[in-house]
Structures are given as C-alpha cells and as structure tokens.
C-alpha positions in Angstrom: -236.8 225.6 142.0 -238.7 225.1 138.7 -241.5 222.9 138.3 -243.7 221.4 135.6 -247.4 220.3 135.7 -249.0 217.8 133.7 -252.9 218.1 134.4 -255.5 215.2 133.0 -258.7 215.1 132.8 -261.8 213.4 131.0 -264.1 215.8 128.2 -267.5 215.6 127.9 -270.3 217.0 126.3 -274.0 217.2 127.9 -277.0 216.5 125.4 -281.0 216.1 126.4 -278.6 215.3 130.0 -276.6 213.1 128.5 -272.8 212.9 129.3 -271.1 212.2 125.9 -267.4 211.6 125.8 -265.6 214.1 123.0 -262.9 212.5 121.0 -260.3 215.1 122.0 -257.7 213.3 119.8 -259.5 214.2 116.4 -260.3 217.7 117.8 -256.3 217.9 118.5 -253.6 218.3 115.5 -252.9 214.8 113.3 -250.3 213.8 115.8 -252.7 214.1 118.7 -251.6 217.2 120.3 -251.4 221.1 119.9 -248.3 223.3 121.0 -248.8 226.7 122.8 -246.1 229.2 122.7 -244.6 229.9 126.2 -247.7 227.8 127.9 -247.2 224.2 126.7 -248.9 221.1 125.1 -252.5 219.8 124.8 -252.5 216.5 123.9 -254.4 213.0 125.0 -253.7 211.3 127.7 -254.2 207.4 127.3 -258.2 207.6 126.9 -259.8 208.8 123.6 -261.7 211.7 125.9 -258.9 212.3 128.3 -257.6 215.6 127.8 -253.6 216.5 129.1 -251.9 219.8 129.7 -248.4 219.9 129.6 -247.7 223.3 131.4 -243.7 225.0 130.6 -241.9 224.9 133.7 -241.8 227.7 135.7 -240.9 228.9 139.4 -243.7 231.0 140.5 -246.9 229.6 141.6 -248.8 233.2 140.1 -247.3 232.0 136.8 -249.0 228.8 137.3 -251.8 230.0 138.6 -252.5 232.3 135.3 -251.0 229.3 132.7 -254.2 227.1 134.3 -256.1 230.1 133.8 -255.6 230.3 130.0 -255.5 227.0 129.2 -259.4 226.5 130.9 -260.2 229.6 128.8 -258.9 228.3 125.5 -261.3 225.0 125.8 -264.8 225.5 123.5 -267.3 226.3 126.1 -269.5 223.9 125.5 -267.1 221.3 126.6 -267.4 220.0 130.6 -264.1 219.1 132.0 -264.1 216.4 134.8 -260.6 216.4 136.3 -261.0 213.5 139.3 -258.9 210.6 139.8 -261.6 208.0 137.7 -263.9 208.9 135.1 -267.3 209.8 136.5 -269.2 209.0 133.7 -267.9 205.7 132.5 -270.7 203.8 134.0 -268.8 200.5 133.5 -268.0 200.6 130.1 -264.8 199.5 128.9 -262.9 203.2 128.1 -261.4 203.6 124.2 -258.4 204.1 124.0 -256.7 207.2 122.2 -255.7 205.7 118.4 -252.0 206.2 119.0 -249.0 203.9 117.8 -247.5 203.9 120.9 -250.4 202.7 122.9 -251.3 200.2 120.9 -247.7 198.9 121.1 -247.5 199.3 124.6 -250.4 197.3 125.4 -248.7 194.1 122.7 -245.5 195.1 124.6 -246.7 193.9 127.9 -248.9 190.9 126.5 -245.6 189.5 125.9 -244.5 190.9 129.5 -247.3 189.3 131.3 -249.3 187.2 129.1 -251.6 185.9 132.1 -252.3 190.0 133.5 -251.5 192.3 131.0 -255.4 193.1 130.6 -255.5 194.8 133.6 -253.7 198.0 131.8 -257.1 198.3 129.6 -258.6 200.3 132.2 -256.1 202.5 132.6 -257.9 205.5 130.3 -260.5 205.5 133.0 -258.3 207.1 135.5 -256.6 210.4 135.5 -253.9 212.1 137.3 -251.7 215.4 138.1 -248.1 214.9 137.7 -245.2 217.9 139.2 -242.1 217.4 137.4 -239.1 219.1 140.0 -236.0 220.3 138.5 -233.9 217.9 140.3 -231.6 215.6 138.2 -232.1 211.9 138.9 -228.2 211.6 139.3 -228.2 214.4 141.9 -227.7 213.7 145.5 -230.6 216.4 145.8 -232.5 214.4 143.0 -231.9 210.8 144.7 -232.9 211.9 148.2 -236.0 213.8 146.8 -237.3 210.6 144.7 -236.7 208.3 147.5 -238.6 209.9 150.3 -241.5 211.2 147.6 -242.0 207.7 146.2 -241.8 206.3 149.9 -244.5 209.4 151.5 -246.6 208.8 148.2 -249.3 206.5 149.9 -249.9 209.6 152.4 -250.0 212.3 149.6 -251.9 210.6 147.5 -254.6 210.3 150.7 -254.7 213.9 151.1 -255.2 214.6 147.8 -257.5 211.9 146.9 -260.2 212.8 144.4 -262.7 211.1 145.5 -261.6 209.5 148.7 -260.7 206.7 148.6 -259.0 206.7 145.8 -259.5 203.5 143.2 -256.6 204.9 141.0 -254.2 204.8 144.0 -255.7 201.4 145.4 -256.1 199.2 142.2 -255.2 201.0 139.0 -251.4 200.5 139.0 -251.4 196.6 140.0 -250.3 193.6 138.5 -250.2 194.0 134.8 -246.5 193.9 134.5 -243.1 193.5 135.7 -243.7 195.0 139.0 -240.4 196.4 138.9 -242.2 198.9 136.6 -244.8 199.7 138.7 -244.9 201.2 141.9 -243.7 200.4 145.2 -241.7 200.9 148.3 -238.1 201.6 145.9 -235.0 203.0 148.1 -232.0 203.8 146.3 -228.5 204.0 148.5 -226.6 205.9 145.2 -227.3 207.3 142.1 -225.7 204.4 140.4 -227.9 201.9 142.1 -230.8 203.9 140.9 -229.5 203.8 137.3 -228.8 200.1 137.1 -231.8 198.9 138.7 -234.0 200.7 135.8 -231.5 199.9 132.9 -232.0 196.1 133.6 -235.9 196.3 133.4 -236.6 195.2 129.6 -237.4 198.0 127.4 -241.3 198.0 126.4 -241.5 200.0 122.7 -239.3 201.7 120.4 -239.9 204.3 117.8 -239.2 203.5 114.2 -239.7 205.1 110.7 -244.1 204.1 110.7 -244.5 204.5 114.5 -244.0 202.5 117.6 -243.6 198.7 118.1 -243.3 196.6 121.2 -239.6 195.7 121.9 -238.4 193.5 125.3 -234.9 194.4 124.8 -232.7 196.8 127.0 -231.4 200.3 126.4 -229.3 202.7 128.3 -229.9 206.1 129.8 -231.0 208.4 129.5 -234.4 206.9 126.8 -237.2 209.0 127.4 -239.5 206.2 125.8 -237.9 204.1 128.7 -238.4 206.2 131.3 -242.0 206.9 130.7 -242.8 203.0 131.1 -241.3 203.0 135.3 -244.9 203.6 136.4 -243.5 204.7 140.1 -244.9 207.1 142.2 -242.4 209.0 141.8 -239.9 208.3 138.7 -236.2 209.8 137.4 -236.7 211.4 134.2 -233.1 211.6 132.8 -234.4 212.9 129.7 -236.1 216.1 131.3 -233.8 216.4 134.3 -236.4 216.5 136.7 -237.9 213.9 139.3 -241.7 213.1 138.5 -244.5 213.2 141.2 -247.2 210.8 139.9 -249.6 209.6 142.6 -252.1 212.8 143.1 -255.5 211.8 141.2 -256.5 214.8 138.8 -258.1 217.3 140.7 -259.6 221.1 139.4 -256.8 223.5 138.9 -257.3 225.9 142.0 -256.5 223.0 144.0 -253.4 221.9 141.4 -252.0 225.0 143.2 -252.7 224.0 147.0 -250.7 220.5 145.9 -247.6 221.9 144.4 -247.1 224.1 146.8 -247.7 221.4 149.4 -245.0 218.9 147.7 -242.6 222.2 147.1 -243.0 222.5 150.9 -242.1 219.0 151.4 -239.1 219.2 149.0 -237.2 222.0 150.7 -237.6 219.5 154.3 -236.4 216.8 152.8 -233.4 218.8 151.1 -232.4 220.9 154.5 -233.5 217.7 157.1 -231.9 213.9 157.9 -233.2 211.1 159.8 -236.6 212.0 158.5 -239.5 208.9 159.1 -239.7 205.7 156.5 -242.5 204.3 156.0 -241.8 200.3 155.9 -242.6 198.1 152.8 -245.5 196.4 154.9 -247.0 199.6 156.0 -246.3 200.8 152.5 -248.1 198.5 151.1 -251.5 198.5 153.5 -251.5 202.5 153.2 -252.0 202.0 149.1 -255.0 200.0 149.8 -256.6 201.4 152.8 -256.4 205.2 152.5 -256.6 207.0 156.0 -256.9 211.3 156.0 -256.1 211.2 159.5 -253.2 209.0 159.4 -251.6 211.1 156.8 -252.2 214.0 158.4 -250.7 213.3 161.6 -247.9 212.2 159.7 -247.2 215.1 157.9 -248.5 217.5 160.7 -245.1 217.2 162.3 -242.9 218.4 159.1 -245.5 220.9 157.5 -248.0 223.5 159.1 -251.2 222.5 160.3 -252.9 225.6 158.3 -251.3 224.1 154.7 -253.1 220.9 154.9 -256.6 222.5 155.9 -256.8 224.3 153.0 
C-alpha cells in the first residue's frame, strides 16, 4: 500500500542563546512553498515559523527513510528544527500566523461559524503534527472500515506517540472553535454514502476566487479538496487525494516518523484482514482525549500488534 507523510515542525534560530523564530514563509517561494522533484513540497504550515514537508507517496519505508533524509539535509544549517506536538519556545506568546489568504479567511470563516469561540483557533500555529495519508479511497469498503476504526483508536495512538506526554495538542487544541461536526470525535460510518452525506451537509468554510481566498458558509459537493481540508478529524476522507488521512500523532523527529508509520501500516492490514475488532465507546472516547494513559494504550494494542513494535 502507498502512503504519504506530511511532517511539521517549528524553525528557529539561536542567537547570544536566544531562540528566534525564522519566518519560513518569506524564506519559501512568493506562494509560500517550494516544489522538489520526485521528493515533494516545503511549505508553511499555519504558523509563520512552522515549517511542512509534504513527502511523494511511496510504498517502502527505505524510501521514506532516505526522502526524510534529504529533506533535513537541504535545510540551512544554521536553522534548529523542533518537531514536537507544541512549540517549545513560544513562552506564552500569542504565535503569528503565516500571511496566507486562506488563513486569514478561515479564521473570518469561523467568526461567522462560532462568533462566541472562534478565538480558540488562534493558537492553533503553536502546535504541530505528523499526518500519513493511506491509499485507501474514502468510498472504499477498505477506505470506510480503515477511517472508522483509525479515527475511533486515535485517542490510544495519539498516547503512544505523544510528544511530550501528555499531549496539549491532543487534549485542548482541537476543541470548541467550531461546528463540532468539523472537529474531531467518536464518528462511525455504517456506508460509504452515510460518510458522504454527513460531510456534504457541514457548511463550506472558504472558497478560492480570482485575488485569493474568502470565507463562504455555503455547501458544496464532493469531492472539494478546500472542503475536505476544513473536517479536522482524527482521521478524515480525502476524496480529492484518494487516500484516508491520519492526523492525531504530534510532530515528532523523523527516525521516529518511521517507527509510527510502520506502526499504523501494521494496524491497517489487522483492521483490513480482522472483524469484530474492539470500539472504543463515545464516553471512553472522550475521557482518553483528555487524560492520556501509555499503559492503557498499550494494553490495548498489545493484543493486535507485537509487544516488541510498541517498545521501540
């Protein structure tokens, strides 16, 4: 099976000891972002310092192993790359976001949303994450089952992966702000059709016009990749790409990127070849995403994947 990594993480620069944040976005092409023949895309994540690596999809974890290599080794060296789950070096001041259109819109888009809680999406640059897209399309039987019993684990994952433990990203960051049918949570899906009409009838956020991006409220149809990347799930249906997205693991250094997509490829081929496999309720759900627990996760997934795998 293929699979694509997006890896985050927040720049700095040290002076007299000094952490100073670099603006990747100026340092990247006018449009933000810098395309790499058969490697991928650079670009900035949501925060003005937050560097993102698109990686190509591929199918062998040596491939991905050498594509993290070379993108680390094309970074000027005097740059320090954090990649953890929340800025380290914030030290409570409000992070800048990149000077984009579409996040500008985006953040109008859900003052009209949730006029009263909106806000809380302003700290979102503070927090990074790795993503692993799977080649699974979301009208797939394969691609259903896979997104329903990811999205429902993802409390667990994202505890064994936490970086640090516990994680604030998984606990606060994605809470609140706006229609929670956007955002993530305990979703089950009986068909692909279900799946399909539950996200066309969540309003639209933005659209893309001639000058940029403006908010918009209204409703689309699918596949709209603009659409798809405002469902904030743990784990989302990209139409667009054909693949099911992985979102909850916090950004972590790129020898452990490998450790975690070849623990959640492991996980994939259970839930492809296996029924009747454990569901987490919604109230359980919902207590794992605030109280993380490496021993609870672990014993839950000590019974599907090798003891040895999650040690490592």
């Amino acid at each position: 099976m293929k699979f694509g990594v997006e890896l985050e993480g927040f720049v700095y620069q040290q002076d007299c000891g000094y952490f100073r944040p670099v603006d990747v976005y100026h340092w990247l092409d006018q449009d933000g972002q810098m395309h790499i023949p058969e490697l991928g895309i650079c670009s900035t994540d949501a925060g003005i310092n937050q560097i993102e690596w698109s990686l190509d999809p591929t199918e062998d974890l040596n491939d991905l192993e050498n594509k993290l290599r070379v993108v680390m080794s094309l970074l000027p060296q005097e740059w320090q790359v954090f990649f953890c789950g929340e800025d380290p070096h914030l030290n409570g001041v409000q992070p800048i976001w990149a000077p984009k259109s579409r996040y500008k819109a985006l953040v109008e888009a859900l003052k009209n949303e949730c006029p009263k809680t909106y806000y809380g999406v302003l700290r979102i640059p503070q927090y990074s994450a790795t993503h692993i897209h799977l080649e699974l399309h979301p009208d797939s039987q394969e691609g259903l089952k896979v997104l329903n019993y990811l999205n429902n684990w993802a409390p667990l994952i994202g505890t064994l992966f936490a970086n640090p433990l516990p994680s604030r990203r998984i606990k606060e960051a994605w809470r609140g702000w706006a229609d929670p049918r956007r955002l993530p949570g305990p979703w089950w899906f009986n068909t692909t059709d279900e799946l399909r009409e539950f996200v066309v009838a969540i309003p639209k956020l933005i659209i893309d016009y001639a000058n940029g991006t403006r908010p918009y409220l209204g409703y689309t149809s699918i596949p709209d990749q603009l659409h798809e990347g405002t469902i904030w799930w743990w784990c989302r249906p990209r139409w667009t790409l054909g693949t099911v997205e992985f979102r909850v693991l916090d950004s972590m250094p790129p020898d452990r990127v490998l450790w975690a997509v070849s623990f959640i490829l492991d996980l994939v081929e259970i839930i492809l070849n296996k029924d009747n496999l454990p569901v987490i309720h919604e109230s359980t759900w919902w207590l794992l995403s605030s109280h993380q627990d490496i021993v609870a996760a672990r014993q839950f997934f000590e019974r599907y994947v090798s003891f040895l795998n999650l040690r490592r």
